[in-house]
Phi, psi and omega in degrees: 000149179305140161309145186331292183196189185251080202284032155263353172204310133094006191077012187272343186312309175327349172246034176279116146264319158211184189281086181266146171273136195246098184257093192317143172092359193263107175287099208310172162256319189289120115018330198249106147330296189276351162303270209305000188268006205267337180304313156296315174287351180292312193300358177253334180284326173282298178346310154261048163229349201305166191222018187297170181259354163252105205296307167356265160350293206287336171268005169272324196300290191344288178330272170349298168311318184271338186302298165357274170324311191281325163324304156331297185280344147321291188292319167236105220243003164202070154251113162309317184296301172332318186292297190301309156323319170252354143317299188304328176284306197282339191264342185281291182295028179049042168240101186279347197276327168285312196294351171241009170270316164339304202282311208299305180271011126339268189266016162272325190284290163275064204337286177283120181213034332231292210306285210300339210265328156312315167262010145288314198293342189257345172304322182279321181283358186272316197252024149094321162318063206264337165279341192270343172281337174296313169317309238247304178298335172272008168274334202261310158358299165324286170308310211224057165336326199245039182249117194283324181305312207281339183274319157331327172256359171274321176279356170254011167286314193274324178310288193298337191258039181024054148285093198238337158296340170256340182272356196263340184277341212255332179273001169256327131339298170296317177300269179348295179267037202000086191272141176317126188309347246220279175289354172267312184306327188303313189289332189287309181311324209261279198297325156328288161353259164352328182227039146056041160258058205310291198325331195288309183315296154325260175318342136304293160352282134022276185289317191294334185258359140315314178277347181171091184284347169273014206253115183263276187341315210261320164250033159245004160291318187288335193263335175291001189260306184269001186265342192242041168289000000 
């Protein structure tokens, strides 16, 4: 099944309103959490995407952003976006033990949380945890029914845990509550695949790259599909 989600970003651009400057080491004076978390993170998201030629740097700006952030979630220690934010950075920078003391206080402030519950469920599956990512997604199911993320990720929990009759409802389930039309054939594809339905695949495959013709999975499914034809 496709990844959970791309957890390098996570939905955080949404909270950028514009384009700002940061002066690390500085202590703001402004008050308002999500201004200053949105500053931050542009500033950290450029840092890592820059194409400067001293790599060197562009992970000291990084470093810098995130000390920033985690600074932040010091000061306001139950602003959800802040928690969450530095969960998605300690699991982007491969420290799962932070992204999930992050989550843990998260989710004591806030219960219903689609985003944190979704990269806890891809944290349990990384360590192997496979009931326990099911566990994290049917609770938020619970909280938060009509959320397309959370059902996308239940099916792909029931997919790897060769549920293919619950990953194909969950993922229909995701349609309804309108996960890209692109990423559902793919996932439709995937689970055909799986239940030795070449042709259904091959046309979901297809589909998916009819919808976002640069989505390399989807077309290297269709020609590993058609090779084996």
């Amino acid at each position: 099944m496709m990844k959970l989600h791309s957890f390098a970003v996570l939905g955080l651009l949404l909270l950028v309103s514009s384009c700002t400057s940061y002066s690390f080491g500085h202590r703001s004076t402004n008050t308002n959490p999500d201004e200053r978390l949105a500053k931050l993170i542009r500033a950290y998201e450029s840092s890592r995407k820059s194409n400067g030629e001293n790599a060197n740097e562009i992970l000291v700006d990084a470093e810098a952003a995130w000390v920033e952030i985690e600074r932040l979630a010091l000061e306001f220690p139950r602003h959800p976006p802040t928690l969450m934010a530095n969960a998605v950075i300690a699991y982007d920078e491969r420290q799962p033990l932070k992204a999930k003391s992050y989550l843990d206080a998260l989710f004591s402030v806030e219960n219903s949380h689609p985003d944190g519950a979704v990269l806890r469920s891809r944290i349990a599956i990384d360590e192997g945890n496979m009931p326990l990512a099911r566990r994290v997604l049917e609770l938020q199911i619970a909280y938060t029914p009509y959320e397309s993320a959370v059902h996308e990720a239940y099916s792909s929990v029931l997919y790897m845990s060769r549920d293919l009759e619950g990953a194909a409802r969950e993922i229909n389930l995701a349609e309804q509550h309108g996960a890209p039309a692109w990423r559902v054939a793919f996932n439709r594809g995937l689970i055909a695949e799986a239940m030795g339905r070449a042709a259904d695949a091959q046309r979901y495959y297809q589909a998916a790259l009819d919808g976002n013709p640069d989505f390399a999975p989807a077309r290297a499914r269709l020609a590993g599909q058609k090779a084996g034809s």
